[in-house]
Every structure is written in C-alpha cells, then in structure tokens.
C-alpha positions as protocol buffer text, in pm:
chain_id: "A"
residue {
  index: 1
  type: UNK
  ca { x: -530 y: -1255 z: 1448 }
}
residue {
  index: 2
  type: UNK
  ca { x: -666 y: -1042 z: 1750 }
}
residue {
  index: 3
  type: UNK
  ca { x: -821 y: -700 z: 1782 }
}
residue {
  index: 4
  type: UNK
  ca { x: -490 y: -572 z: 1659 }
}
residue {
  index: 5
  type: UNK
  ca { x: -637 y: -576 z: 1340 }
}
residue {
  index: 6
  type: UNK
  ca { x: -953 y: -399 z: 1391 }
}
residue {
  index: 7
  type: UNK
  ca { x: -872 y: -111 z: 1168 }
}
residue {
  index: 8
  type: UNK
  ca { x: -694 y: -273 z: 933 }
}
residue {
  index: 9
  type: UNK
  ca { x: -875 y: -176 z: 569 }
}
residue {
  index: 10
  type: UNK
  ca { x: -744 y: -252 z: 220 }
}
residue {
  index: 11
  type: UNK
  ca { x: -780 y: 109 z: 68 }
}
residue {
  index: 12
  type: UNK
  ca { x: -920 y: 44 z: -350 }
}
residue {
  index: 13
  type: UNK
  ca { x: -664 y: 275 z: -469 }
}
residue {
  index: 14
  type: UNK
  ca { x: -396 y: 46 z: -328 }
}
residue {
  index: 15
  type: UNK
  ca { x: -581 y: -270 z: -534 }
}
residue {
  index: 16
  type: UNK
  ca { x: -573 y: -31 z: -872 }
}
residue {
  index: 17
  type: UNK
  ca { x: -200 y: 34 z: -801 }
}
residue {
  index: 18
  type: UNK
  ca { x: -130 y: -325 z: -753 }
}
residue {
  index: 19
  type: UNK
  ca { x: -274 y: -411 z: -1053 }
}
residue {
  index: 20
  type: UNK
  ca { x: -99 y: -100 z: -1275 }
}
residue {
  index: 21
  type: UNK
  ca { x: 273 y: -241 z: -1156 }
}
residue {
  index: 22
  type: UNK
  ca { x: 168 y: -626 z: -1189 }
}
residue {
  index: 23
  type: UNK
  ca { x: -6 y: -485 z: -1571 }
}
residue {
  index: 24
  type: UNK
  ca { x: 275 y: -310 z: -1673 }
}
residue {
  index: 25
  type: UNK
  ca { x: 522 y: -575 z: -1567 }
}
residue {
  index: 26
  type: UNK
  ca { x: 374 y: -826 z: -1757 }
}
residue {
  index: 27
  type: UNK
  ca { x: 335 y: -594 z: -2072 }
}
residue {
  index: 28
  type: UNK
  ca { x: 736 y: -478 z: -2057 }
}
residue {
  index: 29
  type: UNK
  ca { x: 848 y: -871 z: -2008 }
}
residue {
  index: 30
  type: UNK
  ca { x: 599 y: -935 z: -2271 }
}
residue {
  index: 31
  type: UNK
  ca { x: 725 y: -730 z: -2543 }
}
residue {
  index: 32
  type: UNK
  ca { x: 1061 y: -899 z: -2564 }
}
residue {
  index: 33
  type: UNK
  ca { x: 939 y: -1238 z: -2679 }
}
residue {
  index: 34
  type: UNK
  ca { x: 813 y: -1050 z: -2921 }
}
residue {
  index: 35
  type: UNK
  ca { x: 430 y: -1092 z: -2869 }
}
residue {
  index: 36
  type: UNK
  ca { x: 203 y: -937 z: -3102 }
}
residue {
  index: 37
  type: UNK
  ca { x: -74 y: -646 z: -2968 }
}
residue {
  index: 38
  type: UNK
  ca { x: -356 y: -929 z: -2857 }
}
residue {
  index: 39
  type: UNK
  ca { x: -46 y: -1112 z: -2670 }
}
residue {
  index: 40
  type: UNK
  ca { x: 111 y: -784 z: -2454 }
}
residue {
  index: 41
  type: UNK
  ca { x: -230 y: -691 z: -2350 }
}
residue {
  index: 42
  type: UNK
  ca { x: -322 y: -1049 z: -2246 }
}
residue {
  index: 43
  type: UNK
  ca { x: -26 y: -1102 z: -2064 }
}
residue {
  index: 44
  type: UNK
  ca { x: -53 y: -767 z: -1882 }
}
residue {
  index: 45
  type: UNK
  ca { x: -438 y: -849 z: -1787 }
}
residue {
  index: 46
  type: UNK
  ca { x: -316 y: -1174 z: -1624 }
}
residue {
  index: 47
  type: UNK
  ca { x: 9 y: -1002 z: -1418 }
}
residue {
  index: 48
  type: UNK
  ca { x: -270 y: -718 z: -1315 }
}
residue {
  index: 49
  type: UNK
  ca { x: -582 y: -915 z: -1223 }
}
residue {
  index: 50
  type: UNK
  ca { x: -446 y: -1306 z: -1175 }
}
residue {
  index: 51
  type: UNK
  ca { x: -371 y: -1245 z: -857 }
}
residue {
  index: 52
  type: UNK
  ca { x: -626 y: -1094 z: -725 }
}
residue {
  index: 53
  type: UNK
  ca { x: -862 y: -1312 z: -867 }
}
residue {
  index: 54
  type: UNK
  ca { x: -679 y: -1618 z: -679 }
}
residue {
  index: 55
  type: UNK
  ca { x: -696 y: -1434 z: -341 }
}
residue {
  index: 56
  type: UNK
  ca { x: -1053 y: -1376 z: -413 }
}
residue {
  index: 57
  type: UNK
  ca { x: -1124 y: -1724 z: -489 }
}
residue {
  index: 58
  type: UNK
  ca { x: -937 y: -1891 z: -238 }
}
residue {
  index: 59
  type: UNK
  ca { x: -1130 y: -1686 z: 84 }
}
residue {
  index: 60
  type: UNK
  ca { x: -1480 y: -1778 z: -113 }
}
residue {
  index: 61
  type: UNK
  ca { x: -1525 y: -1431 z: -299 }
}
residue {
  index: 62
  type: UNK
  ca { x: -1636 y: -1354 z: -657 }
}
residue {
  index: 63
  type: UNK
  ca { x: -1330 y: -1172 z: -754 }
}
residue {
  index: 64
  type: UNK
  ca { x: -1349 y: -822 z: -747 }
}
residue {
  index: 65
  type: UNK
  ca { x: -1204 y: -790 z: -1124 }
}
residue {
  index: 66
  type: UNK
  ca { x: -1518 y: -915 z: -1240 }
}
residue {
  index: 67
  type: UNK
  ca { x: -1751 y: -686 z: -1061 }
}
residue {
  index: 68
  type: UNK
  ca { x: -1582 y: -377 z: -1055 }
}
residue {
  index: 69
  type: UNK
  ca { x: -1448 y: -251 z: -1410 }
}
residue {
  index: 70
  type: UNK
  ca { x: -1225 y: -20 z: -1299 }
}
residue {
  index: 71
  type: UNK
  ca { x: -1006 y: -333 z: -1222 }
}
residue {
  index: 72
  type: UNK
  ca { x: -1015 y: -430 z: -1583 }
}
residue {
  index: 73
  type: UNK
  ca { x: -974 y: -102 z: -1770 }
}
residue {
  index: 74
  type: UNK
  ca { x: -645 y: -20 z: -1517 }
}
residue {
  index: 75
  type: UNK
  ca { x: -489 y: -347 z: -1628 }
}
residue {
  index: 76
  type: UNK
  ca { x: -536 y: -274 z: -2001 }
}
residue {
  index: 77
  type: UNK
  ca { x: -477 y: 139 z: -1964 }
}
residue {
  index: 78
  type: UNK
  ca { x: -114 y: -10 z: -1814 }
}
residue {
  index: 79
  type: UNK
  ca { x: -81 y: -269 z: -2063 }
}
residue {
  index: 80
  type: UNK
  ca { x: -127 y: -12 z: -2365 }
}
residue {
  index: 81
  type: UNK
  ca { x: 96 y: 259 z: -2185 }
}
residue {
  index: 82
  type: UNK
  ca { x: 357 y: 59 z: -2132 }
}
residue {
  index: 83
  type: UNK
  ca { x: 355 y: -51 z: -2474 }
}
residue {
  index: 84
  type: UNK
  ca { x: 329 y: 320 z: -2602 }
}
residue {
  index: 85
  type: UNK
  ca { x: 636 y: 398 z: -2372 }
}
residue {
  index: 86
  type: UNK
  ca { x: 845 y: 154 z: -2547 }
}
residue {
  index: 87
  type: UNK
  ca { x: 790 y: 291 z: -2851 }
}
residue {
  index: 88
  type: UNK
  ca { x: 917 y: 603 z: -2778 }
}
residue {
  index: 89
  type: UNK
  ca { x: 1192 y: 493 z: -2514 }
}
residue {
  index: 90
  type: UNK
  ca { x: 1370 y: 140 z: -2545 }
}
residue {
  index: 91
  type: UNK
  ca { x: 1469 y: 161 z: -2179 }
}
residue {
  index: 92
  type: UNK
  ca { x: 1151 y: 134 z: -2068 }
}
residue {
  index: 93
  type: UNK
  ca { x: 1232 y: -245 z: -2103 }
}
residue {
  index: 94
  type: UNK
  ca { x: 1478 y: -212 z: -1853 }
}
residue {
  index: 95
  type: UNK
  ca { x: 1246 y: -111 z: -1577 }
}
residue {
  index: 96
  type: UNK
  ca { x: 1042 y: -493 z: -1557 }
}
residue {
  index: 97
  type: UNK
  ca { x: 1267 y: -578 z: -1238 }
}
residue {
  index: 98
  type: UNK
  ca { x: 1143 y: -262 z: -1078 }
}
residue {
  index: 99
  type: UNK
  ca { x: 775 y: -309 z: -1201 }
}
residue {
  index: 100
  type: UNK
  ca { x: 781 y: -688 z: -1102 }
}
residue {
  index: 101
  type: UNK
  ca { x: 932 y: -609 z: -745 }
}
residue {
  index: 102
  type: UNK
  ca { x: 617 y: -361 z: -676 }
}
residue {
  index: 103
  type: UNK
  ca { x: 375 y: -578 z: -834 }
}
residue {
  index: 104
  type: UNK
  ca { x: 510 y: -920 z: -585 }
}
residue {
  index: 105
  type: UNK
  ca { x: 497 y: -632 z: -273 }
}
residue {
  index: 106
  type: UNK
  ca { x: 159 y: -480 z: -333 }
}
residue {
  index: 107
  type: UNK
  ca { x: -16 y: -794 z: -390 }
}
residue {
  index: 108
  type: UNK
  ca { x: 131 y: -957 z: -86 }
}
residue {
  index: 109
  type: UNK
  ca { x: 39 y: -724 z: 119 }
}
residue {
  index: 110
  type: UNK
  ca { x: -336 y: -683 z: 35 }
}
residue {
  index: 111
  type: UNK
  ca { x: -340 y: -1014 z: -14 }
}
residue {
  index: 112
  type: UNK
  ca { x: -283 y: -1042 z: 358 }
}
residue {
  index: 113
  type: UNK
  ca { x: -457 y: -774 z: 481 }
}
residue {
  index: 114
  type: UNK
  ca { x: -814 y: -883 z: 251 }
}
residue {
  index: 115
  type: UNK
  ca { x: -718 y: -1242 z: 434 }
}
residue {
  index: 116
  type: UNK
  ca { x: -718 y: -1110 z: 766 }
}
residue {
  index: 117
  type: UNK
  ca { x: -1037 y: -905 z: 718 }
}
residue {
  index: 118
  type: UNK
  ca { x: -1227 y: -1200 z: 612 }
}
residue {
  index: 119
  type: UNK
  ca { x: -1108 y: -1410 z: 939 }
}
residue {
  index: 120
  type: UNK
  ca { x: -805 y: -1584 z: 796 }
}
residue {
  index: 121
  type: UNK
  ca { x: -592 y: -1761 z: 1071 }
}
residue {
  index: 122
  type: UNK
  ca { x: -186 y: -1646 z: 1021 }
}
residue {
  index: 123
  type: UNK
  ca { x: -87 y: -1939 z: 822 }
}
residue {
  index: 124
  type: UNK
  ca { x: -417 y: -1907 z: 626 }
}
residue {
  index: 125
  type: UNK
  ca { x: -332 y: -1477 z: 590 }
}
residue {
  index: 126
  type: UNK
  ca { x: 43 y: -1571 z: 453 }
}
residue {
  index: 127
  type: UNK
  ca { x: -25 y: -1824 z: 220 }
}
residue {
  index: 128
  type: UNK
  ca { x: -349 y: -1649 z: 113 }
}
residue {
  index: 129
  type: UNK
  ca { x: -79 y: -1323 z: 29 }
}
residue {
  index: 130
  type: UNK
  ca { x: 212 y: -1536 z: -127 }
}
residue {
  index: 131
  type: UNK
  ca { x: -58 y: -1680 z: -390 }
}
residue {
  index: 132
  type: UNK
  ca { x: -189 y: -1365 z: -506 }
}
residue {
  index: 133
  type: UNK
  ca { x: 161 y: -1243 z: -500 }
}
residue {
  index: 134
  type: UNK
  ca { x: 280 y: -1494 z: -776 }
}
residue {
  index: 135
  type: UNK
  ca { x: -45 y: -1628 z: -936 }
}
residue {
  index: 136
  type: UNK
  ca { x: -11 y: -1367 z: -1191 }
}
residue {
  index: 137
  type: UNK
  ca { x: 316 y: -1484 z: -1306 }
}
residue {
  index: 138
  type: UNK
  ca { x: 176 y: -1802 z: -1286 }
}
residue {
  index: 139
  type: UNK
  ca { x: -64 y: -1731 z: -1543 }
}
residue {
  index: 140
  type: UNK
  ca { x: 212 y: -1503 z: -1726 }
}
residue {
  index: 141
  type: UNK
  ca { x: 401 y: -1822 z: -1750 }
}
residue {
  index: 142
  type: UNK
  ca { x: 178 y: -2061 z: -1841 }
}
residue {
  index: 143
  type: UNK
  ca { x: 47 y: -1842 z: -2112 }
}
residue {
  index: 144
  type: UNK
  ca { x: 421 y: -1780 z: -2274 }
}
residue {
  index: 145
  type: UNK
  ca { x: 473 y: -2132 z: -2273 }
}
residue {
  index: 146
  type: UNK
  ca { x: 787 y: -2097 z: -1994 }
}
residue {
  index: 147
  type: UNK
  ca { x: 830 y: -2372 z: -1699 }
}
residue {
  index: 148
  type: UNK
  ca { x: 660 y: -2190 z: -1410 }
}
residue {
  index: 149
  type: UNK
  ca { x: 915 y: -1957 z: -1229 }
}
residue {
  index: 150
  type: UNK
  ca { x: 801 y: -2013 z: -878 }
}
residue {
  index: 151
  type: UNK
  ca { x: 877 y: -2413 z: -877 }
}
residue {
  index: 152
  type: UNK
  ca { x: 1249 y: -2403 z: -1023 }
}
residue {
  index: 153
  type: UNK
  ca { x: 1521 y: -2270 z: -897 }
}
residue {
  index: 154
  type: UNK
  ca { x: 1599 y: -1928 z: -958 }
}
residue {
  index: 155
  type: UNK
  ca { x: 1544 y: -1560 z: -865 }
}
residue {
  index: 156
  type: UNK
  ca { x: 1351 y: -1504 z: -518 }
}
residue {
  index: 157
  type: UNK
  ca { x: 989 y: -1479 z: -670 }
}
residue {
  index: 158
  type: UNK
  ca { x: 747 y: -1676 z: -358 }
}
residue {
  index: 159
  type: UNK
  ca { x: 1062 y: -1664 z: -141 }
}
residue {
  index: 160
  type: UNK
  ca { x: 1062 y: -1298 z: -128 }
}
residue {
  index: 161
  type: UNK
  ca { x: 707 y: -1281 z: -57 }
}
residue {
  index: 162
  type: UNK
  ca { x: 695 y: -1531 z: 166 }
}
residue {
  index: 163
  type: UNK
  ca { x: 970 y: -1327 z: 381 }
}
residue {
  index: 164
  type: UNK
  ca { x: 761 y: -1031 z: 350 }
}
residue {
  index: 165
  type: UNK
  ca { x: 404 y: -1202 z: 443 }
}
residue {
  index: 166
  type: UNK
  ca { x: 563 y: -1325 z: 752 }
}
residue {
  index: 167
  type: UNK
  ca { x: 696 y: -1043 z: 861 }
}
residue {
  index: 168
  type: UNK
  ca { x: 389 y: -823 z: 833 }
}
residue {
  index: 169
  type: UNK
  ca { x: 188 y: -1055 z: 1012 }
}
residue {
  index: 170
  type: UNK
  ca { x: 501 y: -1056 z: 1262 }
}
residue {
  index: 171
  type: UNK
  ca { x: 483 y: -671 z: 1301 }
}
residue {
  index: 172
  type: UNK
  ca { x: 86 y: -621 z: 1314 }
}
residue {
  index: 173
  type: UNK
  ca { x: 149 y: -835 z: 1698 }
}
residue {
  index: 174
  type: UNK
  ca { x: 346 y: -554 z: 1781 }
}
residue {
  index: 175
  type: UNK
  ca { x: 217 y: -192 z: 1882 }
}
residue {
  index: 176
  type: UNK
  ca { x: 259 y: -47 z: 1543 }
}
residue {
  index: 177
  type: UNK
  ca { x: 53 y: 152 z: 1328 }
}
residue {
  index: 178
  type: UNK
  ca { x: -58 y: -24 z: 1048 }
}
residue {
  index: 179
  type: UNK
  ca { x: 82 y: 186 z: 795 }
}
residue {
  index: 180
  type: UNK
  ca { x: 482 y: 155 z: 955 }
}
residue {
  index: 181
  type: UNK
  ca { x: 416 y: -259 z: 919 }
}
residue {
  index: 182
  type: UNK
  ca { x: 300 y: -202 z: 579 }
}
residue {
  index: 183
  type: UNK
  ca { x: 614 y: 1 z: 489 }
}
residue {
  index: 184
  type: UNK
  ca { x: 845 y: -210 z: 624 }
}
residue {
  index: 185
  type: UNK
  ca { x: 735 y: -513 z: 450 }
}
residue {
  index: 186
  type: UNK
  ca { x: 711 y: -375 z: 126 }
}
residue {
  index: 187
  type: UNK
  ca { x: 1066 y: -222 z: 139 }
}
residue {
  index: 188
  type: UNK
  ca { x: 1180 y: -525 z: 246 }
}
residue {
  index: 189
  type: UNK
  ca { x: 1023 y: -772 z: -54 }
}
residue {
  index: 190
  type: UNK
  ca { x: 1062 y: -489 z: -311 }
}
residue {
  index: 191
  type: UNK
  ca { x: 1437 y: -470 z: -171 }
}
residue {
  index: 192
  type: UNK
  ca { x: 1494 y: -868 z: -198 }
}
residue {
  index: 193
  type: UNK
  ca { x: 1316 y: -930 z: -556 }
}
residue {
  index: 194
  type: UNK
  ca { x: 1507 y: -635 z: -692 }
}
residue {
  index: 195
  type: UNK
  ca { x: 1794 y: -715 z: -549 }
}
residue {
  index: 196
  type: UNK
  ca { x: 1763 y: -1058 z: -716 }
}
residue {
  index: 197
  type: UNK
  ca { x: 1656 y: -959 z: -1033 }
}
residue {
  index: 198
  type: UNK
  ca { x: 1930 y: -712 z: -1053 }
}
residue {
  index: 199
  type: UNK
  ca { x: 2208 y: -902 z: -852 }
}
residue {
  index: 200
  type: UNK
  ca { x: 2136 y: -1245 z: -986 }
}
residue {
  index: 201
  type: UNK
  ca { x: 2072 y: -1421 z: -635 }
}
residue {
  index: 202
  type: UNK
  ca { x: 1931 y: -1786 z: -684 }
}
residue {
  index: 203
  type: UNK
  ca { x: 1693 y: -1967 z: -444 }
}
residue {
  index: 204
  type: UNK
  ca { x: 1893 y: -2324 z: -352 }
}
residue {
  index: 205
  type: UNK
  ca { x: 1811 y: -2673 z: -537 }
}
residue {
  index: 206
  type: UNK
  ca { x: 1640 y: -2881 z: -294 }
}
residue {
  index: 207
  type: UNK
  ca { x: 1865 y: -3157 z: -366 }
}
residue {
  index: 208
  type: UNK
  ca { x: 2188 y: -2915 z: -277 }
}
residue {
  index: 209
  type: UNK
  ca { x: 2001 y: -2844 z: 31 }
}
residue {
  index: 210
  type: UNK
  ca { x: 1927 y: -3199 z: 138 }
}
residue {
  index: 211
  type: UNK
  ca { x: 2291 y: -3306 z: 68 }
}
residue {
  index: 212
  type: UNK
  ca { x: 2391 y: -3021 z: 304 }
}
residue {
  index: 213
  type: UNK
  ca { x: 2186 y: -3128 z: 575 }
}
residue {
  index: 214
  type: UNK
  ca { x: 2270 y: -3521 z: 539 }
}
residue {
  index: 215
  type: UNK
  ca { x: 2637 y: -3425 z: 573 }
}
residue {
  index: 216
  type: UNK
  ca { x: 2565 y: -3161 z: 837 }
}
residue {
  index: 217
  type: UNK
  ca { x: 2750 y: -2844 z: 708 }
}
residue {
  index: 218
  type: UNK
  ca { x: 2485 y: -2598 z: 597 }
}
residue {
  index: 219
  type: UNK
  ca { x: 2656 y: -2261 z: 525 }
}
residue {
  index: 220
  type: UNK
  ca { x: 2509 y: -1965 z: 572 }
}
C-alpha cells in the first residue's frame, strides 16, 4: 500500500466501540423474534465479536476477542443494556438501523486498516474489511435460523461496505490525513446502510442484471 500508511494505527477504543454498536445491534434485532435472555446475549456476542474474529483469522491472528477480555465483557455489557433499555423504552427497538449502520462502518474500517498494518495488498485490505464488516450478521443469521442477508437480494449490507472499503483505500493514495479518509468513509457507508434500512433501497437480482446487459439497456 506504500509509506502512505506508515502511521496508520487501529486505536483499541475504536475496536471496543465497534463491538458495542455491532453488540447492541444484534441484541435490539434480537429481541423482536422474541429470543429468550441466553438467545439476546448470544446473538449480541456474535454481531460484537464475529467479525473481528474473521478479520483476525483470515490475516493468520488468534483473534483478539479471545485474548483480551475486555472484548468479551463490552459485547455482553451492550447486549444486557440494550436489553435493559427496552424495558424501559419500546423505541429503543427502533434504533437497530442506526446501530447496524455503525456497526457495518466501524468494522470496515478497522478491518482495513488491521489489514493494511499486517501487509495486506488493496484487494487483500478490502475484502479483508467487507468480511469483518458482515461476518457478524453472518453468524446473527445463521444462529436465528434466517437465509443469510448478504447473499439475497435486499438492503445494501456488503454493498455498502464494499463502497466504503474502496473508497478509503482510494483516499489513503491521496495526501490526506488519516483521520479525514476515515471520516469520509464512514459517513458515507453509515449514510448508504441507513439510508437503505430506512428508505427501503434493494441491491439488484443478478438475473435482472444479466437480462439488462444481454439486451443492452442498463439504467442507471
């Protein structure tokens, strides 16, 4: 990635936030199912540490939320607020786009900077900080028994990630502090998975999109 990214660091606190939003937003989606205790909590652990532990595994790490407790307790301490909150204020629901929209930034974006620390080529960086942006829904998925958001058509989950991986590895070839890339990627992928969430925008079918391109009239 060049010496562009000599002073890139991943600050810890930034990790423990990442986990809080991805923890809570598993534990407010959770709770309308209607899990039981055991079920919020483990739902909320996954959101908060799944993705992190892919990123970890995939550059050859033992994942941080096994060494470090402080990754473990933040997920549950978010889990259990958030299901304290709801208790006391039913609109708390209401704010899992917002929570799930921080959670896909954050992890993205350390995802990308832990990649390029470690020596991760661009393609490697990106796809190394779109997994540990959605592995935690993954899990969150898999574990509700729902088809797997990511792979279906729907709201802009990986897309919206994707978009903002690029672009922060776009920005850090530009003179830019590293901080101004970082902000401008996370407004931009919280911006397009709230906007989704909230707006109801829909990734395309492949199917629609090959018939597009076979005819030749892709609209924009």
């Amino acid at each position: 990635m060049g010496d562009e990214y000599g002073l890139l660091q991943v600050p810890a606190w930034i990790d423990l936030l990442a986990i809080a939003a991805g923890a809570l937003s598993g534990a407010a989606g959770a709770v309308r199912p209607r899990f039981d205790l055991i079920g919020v909590l483990l739902v909320a652990i996954l959101m908060g540490l799944g993705g992190g532990i892919i990123r970890d595994v995939l550059l050859g790490l033992r994942p941080v939320a096994v060494t470090n407790q402080s990754y473990l307790i933040t997920a549950v301490a978010a889990g259990l607020g958030s299901m304290l909150l709801l208790t006391v204020m039913t609109r708390w629901v209401q704010l899992f786009s917002l929570f799930d929209a921080l959670a896909l930034a954050l992890f993205t974006i350390v995802g990308v900077e832990k990649a390029v620390l470690y020596g991760a080529p661009v393609a490697g960086a990106v796809f190394i900080g779109v997994s540990a942006a959605v592995g935690g829904g993954v899990f969150r998925d898999i574990i509700s028994g729902q088809p797997v958001e990511i792979v279906r058509r729907g709201s802009w989950n990986a897309a919206a990630a994707l978009v903002g991986a690029v672009l922060f590895v776009a920005l850090r070839t530009l003179p830019l502090p590293v901080a101004a890339a970082e902000a401008t990627a996370f407004a931009v992928i919280v911006g397009v998975r709230y906007c989704s969430l909230h707006f109801g925008w829909q990734t395309a079918e492949a199917g629609d999109l090959l018939a597009k391109v076979t005819r030749g009239r892709i609209t924009p």
